[in-house]
N, C-alpha and C positions, 0 to 999 in steps of 0.2 A: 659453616654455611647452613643456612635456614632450608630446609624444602621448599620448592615450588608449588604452590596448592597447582589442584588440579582443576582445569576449567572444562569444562562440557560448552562447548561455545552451541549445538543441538539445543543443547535443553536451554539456554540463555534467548539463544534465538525465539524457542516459542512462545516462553517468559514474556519477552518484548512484543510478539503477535498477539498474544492474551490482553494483556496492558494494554497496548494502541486498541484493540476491540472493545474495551472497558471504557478507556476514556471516549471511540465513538460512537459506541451506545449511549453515555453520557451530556454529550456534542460540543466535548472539547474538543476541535477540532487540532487545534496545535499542538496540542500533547499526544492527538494517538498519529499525528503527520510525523512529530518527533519520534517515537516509540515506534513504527513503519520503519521510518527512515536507518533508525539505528539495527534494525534486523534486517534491511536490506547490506546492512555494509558489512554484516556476516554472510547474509548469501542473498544471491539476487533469485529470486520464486517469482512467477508470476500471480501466483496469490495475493502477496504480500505488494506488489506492484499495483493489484487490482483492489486492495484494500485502501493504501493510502492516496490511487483515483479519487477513489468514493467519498475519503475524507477531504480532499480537495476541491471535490466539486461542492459539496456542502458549503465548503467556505468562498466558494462562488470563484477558486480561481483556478477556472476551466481551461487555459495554457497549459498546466502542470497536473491538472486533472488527465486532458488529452495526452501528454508527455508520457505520463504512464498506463497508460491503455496501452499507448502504442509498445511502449518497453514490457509490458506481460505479454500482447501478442507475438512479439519477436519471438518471446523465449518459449512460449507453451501456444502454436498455433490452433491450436483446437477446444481450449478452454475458454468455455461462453462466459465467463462474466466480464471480463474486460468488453467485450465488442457488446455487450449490453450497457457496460456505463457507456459506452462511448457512443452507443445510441443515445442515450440522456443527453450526452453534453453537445451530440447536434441538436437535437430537439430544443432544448434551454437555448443556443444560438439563432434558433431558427432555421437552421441550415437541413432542406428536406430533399437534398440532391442525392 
């Protein structure tokens, strides 16, 4: 029987946070939602919630932009960048309530 390599799913995760930052400093916006998406299904951060916001909102679809604003503030209530994008994505609607 072969060994099992050993996976660091940690260090894979930031791997994938690294990558999604690359491709949205680049402004692919579907590869770093992809590359988000895949290190949220190792662990849900509200970072990484608040990252792949930002890439969503770039690509103008501010549903899923708001969708995860609200899912980073769930989990980390005190951490300002979600309720900053999510000031954006009233402002872009118009919505000044």
């Amino acid at each position: 029987m072969l060994p099992t390599p050993h996976f660091d799913k940690e260090l894979y995760r930031q791997i994938l946070i690294r990558e999604g930052d690359n491709f949205l400093e680049r402004k692919n916006f579907d590869e770093a939602i992809r590359k988000y998406s895949c290190a949220l299904e190792l662990q849900q951060t509200s970072l990484v919630y608040s990252k792949r916001a930002i890439a969503f909102k770039f690509k103008n679809d501010l549903a899923y932009a708001s969708q995860d604003c609200n899912n980073a503030i769930q989990l980390q209530p005190y951490y300002h960048e979600p309720y900053a994008t999510r000031g954006e994505l009233y402002k872009i609607q118009g919505n000044f309530n």
